[in-house]
N, CA, C and O atoms as a GROMACS GRO file, in nm:
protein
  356
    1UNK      N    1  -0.712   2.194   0.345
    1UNK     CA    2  -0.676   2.115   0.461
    1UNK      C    3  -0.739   1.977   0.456
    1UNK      O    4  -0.690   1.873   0.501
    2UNK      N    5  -0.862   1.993   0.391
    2UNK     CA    6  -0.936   1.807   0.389
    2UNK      C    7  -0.829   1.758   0.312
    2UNK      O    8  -0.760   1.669   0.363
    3UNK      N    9  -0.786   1.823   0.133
    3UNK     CA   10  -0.735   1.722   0.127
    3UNK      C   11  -0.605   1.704   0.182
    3UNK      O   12  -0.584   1.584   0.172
    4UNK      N   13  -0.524   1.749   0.226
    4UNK     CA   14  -0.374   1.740   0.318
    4UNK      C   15  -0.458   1.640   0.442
    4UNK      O   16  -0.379   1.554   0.482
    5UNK      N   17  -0.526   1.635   0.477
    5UNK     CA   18  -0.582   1.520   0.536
    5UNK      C   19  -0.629   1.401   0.454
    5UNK      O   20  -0.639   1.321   0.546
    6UNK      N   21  -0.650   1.361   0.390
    6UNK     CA   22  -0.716   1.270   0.296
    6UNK      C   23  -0.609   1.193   0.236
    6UNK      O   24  -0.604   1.070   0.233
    7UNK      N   25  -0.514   1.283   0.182
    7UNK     CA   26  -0.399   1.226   0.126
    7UNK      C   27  -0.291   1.175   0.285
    7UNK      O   28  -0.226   1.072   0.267
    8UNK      N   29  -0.275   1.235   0.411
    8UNK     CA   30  -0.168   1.165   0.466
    8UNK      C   31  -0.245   1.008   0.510
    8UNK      O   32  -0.173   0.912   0.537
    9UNK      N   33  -0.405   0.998   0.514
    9UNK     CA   34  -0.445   0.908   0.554
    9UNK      C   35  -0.454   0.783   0.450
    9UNK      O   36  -0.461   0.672   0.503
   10UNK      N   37  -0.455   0.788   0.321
   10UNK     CA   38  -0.376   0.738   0.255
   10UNK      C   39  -0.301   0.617   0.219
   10UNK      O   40  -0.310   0.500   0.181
   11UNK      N   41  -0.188   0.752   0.266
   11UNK     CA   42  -0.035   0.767   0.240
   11UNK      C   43   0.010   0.675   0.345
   11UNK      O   44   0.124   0.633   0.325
   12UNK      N   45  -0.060   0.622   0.478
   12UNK     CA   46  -0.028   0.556   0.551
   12UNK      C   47  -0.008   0.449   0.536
   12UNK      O   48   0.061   0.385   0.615
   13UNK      N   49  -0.091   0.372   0.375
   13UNK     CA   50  -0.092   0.247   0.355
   13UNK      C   51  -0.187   0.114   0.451
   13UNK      O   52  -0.189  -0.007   0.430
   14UNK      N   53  -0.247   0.182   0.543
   14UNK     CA   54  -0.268   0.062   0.661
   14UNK      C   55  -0.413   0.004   0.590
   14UNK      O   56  -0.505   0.056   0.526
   15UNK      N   57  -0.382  -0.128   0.636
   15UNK     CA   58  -0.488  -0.219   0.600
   15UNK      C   59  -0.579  -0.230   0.629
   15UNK      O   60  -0.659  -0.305   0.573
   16UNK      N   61  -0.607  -0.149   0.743
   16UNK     CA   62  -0.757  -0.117   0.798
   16UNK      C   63  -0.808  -0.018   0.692
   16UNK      O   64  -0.931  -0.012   0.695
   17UNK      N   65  -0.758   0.053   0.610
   17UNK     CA   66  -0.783   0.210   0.550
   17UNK      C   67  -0.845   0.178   0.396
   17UNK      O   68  -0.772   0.154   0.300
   18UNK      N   69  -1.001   0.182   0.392
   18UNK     CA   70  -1.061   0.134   0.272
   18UNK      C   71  -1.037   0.247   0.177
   18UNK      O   72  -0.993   0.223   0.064
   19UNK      N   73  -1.068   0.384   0.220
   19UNK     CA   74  -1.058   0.494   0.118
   19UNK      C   75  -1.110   0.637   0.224
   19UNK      O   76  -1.176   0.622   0.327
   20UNK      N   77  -1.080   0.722   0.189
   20UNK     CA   78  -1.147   0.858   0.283
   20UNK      C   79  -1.239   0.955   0.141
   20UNK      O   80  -1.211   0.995   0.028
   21UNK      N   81  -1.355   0.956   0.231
   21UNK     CA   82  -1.450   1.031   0.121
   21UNK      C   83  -1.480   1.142   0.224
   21UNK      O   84  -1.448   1.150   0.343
   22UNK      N   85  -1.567   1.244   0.128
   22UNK     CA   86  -1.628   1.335   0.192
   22UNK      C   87  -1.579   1.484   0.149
   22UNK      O   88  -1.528   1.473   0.038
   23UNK      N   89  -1.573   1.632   0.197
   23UNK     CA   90  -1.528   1.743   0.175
   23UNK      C   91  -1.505   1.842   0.237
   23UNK      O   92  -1.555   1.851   0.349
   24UNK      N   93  -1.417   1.952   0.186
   24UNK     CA   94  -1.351   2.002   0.322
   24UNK      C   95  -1.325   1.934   0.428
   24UNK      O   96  -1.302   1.815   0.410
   25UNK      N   97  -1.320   1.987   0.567
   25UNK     CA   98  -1.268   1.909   0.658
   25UNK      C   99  -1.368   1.776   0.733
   25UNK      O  100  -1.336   1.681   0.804
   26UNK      N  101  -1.491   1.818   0.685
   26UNK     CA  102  -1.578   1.668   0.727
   26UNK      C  103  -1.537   1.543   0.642
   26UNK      O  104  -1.582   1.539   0.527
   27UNK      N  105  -1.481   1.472   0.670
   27UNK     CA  106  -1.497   1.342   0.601
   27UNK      C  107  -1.462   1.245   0.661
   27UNK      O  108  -1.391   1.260   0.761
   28UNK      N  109  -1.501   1.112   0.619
   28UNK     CA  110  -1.484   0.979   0.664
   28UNK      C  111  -1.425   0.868   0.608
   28UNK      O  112  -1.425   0.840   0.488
   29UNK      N  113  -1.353   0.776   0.738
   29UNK     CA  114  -1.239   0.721   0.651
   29UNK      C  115  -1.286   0.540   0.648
   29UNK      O  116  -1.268   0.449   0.728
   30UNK      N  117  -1.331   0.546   0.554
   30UNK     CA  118  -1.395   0.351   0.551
   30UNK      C  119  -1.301   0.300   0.534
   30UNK      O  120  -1.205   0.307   0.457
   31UNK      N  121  -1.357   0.208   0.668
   31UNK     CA  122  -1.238   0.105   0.696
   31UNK      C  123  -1.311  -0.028   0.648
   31UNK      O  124  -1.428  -0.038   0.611
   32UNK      N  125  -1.179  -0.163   0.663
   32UNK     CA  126  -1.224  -0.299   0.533
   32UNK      C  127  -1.248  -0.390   0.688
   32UNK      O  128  -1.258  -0.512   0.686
   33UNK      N  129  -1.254  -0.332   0.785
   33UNK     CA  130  -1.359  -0.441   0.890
   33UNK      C  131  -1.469  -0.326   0.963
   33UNK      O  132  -1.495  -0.208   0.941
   34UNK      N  133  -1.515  -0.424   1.057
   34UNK     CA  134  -1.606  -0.353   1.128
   34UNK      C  135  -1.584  -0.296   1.262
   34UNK      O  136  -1.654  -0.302   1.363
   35UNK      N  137  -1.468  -0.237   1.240
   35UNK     CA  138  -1.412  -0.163   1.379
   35UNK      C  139  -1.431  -0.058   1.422
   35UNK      O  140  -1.345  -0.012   1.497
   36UNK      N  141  -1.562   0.031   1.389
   36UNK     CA  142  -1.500   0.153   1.385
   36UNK      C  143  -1.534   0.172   1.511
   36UNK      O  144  -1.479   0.272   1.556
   37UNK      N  145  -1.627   0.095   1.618
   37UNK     CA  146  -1.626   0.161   1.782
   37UNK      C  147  -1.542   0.117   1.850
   37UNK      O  148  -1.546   0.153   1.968
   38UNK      N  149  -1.444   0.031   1.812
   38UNK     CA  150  -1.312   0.044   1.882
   38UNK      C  151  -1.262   0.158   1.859
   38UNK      O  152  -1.266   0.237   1.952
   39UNK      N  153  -1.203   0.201   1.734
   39UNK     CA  154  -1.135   0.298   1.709
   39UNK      C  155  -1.182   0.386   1.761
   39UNK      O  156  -1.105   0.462   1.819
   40UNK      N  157  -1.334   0.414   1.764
   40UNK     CA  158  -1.360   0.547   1.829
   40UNK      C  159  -1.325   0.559   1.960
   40UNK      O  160  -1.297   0.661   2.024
   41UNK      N  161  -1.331   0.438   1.995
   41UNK     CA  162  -1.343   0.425   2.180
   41UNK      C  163  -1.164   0.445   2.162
   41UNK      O  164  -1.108   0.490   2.262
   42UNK      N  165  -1.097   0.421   2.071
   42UNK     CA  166  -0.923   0.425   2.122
   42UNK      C  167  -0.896   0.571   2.113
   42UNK      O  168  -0.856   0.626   2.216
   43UNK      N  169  -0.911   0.643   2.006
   43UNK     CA  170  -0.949   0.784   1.951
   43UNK      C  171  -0.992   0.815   2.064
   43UNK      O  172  -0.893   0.853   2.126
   44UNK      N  173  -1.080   0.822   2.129
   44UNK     CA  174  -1.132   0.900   2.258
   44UNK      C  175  -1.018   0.858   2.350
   44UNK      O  176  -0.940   0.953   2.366
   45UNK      N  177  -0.996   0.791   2.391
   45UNK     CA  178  -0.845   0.758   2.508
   45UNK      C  179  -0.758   0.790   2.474
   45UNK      O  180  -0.663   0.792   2.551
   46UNK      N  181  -0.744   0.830   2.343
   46UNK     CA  182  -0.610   0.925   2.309
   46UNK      C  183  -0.638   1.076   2.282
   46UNK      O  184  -0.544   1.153   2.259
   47UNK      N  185  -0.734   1.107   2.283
   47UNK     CA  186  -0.755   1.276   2.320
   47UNK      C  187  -0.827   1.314   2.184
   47UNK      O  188  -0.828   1.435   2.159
   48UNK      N  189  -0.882   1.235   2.098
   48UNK     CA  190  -0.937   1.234   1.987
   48UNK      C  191  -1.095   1.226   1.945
   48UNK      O  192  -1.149   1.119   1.972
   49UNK      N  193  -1.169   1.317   1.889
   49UNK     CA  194  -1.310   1.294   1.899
   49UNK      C  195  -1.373   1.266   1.757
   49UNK      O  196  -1.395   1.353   1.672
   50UNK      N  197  -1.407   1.086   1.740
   50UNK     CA  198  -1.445   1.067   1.610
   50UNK      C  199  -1.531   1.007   1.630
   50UNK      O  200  -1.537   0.962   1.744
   51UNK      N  201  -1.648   0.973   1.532
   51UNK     CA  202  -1.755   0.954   1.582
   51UNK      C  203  -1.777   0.831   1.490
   51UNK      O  204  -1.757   0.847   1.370
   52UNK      N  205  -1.822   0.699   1.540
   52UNK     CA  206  -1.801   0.559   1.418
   52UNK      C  207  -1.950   0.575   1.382
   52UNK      O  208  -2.040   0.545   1.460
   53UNK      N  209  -1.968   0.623   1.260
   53UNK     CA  210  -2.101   0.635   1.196
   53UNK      C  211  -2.147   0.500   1.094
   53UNK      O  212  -2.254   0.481   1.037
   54UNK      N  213  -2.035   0.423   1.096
   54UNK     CA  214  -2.131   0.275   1.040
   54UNK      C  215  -2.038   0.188   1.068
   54UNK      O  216  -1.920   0.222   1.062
   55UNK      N  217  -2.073   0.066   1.102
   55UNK     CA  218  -1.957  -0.024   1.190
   55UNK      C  219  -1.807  -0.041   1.098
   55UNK      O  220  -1.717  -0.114   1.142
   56UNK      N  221  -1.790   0.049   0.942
   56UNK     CA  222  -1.728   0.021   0.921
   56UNK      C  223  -1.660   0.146   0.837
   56UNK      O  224  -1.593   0.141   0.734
   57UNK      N  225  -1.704   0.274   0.925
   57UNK     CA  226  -1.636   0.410   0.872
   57UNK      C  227  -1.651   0.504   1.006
   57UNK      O  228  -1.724   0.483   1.104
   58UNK      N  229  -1.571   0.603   0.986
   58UNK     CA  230  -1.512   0.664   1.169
   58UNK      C  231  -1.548   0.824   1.078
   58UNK      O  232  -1.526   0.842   0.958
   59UNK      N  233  -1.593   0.902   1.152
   59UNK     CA  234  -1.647   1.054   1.065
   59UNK      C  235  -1.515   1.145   1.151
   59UNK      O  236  -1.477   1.122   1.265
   60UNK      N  237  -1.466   1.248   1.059
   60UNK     CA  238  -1.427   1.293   1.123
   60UNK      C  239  -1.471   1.503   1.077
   60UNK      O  240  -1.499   1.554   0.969
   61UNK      N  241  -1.455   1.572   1.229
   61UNK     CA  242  -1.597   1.653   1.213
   61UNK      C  243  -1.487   1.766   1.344
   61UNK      O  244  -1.516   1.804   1.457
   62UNK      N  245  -1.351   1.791   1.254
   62UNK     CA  246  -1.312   1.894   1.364
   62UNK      C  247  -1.342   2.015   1.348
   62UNK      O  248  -1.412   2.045   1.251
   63UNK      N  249  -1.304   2.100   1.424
   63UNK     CA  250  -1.291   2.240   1.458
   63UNK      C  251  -1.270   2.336   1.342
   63UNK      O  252  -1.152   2.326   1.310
   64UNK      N  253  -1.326   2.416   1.273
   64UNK     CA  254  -1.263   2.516   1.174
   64UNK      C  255  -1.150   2.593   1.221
   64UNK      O  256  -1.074   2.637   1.135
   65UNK      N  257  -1.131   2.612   1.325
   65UNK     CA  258  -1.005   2.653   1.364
   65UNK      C  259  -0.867   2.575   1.385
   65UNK      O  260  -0.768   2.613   1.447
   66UNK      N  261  -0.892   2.435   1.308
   66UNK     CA  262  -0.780   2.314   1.304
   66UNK      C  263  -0.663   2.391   1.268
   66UNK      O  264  -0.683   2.509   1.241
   67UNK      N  265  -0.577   2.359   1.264
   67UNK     CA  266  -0.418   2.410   1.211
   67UNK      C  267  -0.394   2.254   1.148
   67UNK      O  268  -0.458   2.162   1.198
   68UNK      N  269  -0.300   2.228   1.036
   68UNK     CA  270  -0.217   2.139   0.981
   68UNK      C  271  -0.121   2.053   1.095
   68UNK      O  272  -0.100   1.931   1.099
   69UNK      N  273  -0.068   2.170   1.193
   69UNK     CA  274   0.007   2.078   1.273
   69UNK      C  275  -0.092   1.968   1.334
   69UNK      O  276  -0.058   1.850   1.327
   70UNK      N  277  -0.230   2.009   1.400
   70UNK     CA  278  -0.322   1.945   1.452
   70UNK      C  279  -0.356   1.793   1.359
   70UNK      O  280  -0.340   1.684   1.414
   71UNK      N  281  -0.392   1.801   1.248
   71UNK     CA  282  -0.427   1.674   1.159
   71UNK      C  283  -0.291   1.576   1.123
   71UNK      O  284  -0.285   1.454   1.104
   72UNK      N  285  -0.195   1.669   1.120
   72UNK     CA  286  -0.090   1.544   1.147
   72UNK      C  287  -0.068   1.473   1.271
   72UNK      O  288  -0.049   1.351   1.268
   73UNK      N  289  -0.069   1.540   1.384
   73UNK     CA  290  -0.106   1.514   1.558
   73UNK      C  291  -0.195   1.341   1.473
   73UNK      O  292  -0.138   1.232   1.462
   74UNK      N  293  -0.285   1.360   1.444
   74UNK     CA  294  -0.385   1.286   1.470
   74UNK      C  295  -0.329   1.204   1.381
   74UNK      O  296  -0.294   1.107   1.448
   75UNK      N  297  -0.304   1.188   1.285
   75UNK     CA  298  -0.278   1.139   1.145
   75UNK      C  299  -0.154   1.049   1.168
   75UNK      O  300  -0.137   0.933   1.130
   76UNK      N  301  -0.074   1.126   1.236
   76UNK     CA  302   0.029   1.034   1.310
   76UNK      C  303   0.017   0.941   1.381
   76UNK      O  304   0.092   0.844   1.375
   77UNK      N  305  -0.128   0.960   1.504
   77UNK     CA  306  -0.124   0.843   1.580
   77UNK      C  307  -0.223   0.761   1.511
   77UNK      O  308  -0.229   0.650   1.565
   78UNK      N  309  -0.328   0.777   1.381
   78UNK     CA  310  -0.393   0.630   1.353
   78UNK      C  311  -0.336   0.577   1.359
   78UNK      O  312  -0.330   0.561   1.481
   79UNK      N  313  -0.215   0.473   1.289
   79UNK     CA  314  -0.185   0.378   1.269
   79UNK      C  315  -0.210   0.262   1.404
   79UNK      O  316  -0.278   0.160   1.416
   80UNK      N  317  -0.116   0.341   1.498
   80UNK     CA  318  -0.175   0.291   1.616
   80UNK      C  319  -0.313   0.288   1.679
   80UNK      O  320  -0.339   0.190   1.748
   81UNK      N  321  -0.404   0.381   1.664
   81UNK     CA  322  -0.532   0.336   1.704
   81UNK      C  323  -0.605   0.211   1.615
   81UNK      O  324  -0.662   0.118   1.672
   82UNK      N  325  -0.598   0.218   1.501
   82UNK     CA  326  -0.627   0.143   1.418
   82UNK      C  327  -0.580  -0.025   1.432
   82UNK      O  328  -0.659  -0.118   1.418
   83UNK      N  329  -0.410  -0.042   1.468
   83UNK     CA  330  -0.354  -0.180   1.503
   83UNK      C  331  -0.438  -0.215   1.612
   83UNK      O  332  -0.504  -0.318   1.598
   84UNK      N  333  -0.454  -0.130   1.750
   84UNK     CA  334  -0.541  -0.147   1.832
   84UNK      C  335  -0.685  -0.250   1.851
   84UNK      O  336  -0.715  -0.356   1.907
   85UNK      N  337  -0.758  -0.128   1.751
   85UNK     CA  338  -0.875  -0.208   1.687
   85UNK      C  339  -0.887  -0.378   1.607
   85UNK      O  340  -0.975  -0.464   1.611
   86UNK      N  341  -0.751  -0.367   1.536
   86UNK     CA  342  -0.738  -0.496   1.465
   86UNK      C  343  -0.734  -0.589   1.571
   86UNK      O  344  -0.814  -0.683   1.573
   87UNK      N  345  -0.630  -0.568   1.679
   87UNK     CA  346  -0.623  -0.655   1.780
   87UNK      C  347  -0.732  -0.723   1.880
   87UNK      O  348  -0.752  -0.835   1.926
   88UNK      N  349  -0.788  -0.603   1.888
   88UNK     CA  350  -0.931  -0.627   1.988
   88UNK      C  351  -1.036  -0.690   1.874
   88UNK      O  352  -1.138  -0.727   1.931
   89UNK      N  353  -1.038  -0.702   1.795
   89UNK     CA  354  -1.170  -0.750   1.676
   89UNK      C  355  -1.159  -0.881   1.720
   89UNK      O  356  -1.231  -0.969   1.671
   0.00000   0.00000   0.00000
């Protein structure tokens, strides 16, 4: 499941998206500015709990009981949390 997460985040192409490291389902996605407490703060207003562990990577630290449908849920709406962040920077 990390990597079916790792790869749709990716696969998204977005320019905020430096690379996703990490294993199994903990990992973090470095981003190429210093947004990540926007994002967290947008992520939280959209029902999302990520935690910006350096101004320029967002951790992500779900549930072992995730399902696939769940990480696409989420995976679907970065793009938009992320434009968000660009905007507000």
């Amino acid at each position: 499941m990390g990597e079916h997460f790792a790869g749709r985040v990716l696969a998204l192409g977005h320019p905020l998206v430096d690379h996703v490291r990490g294993s199994g389902l903990l990992r973090a996605i470095a981003l190429t500015a210093p947004v990540s407490a926007i994002v967290a703060d947008s992520a939280r207003d959209a029902g999302f709990i990520v935690n910006p562990v350096a101004p320029d990577a967002i951790r992500i630290a779900p549930p072992l009981n995730l399902t696939i449908a769940e990480i696409d849920l989420f995976v679907d709406a970065l793009p938009g949390l992320l434009d968000a962040a660009k905007e507000s920077a």
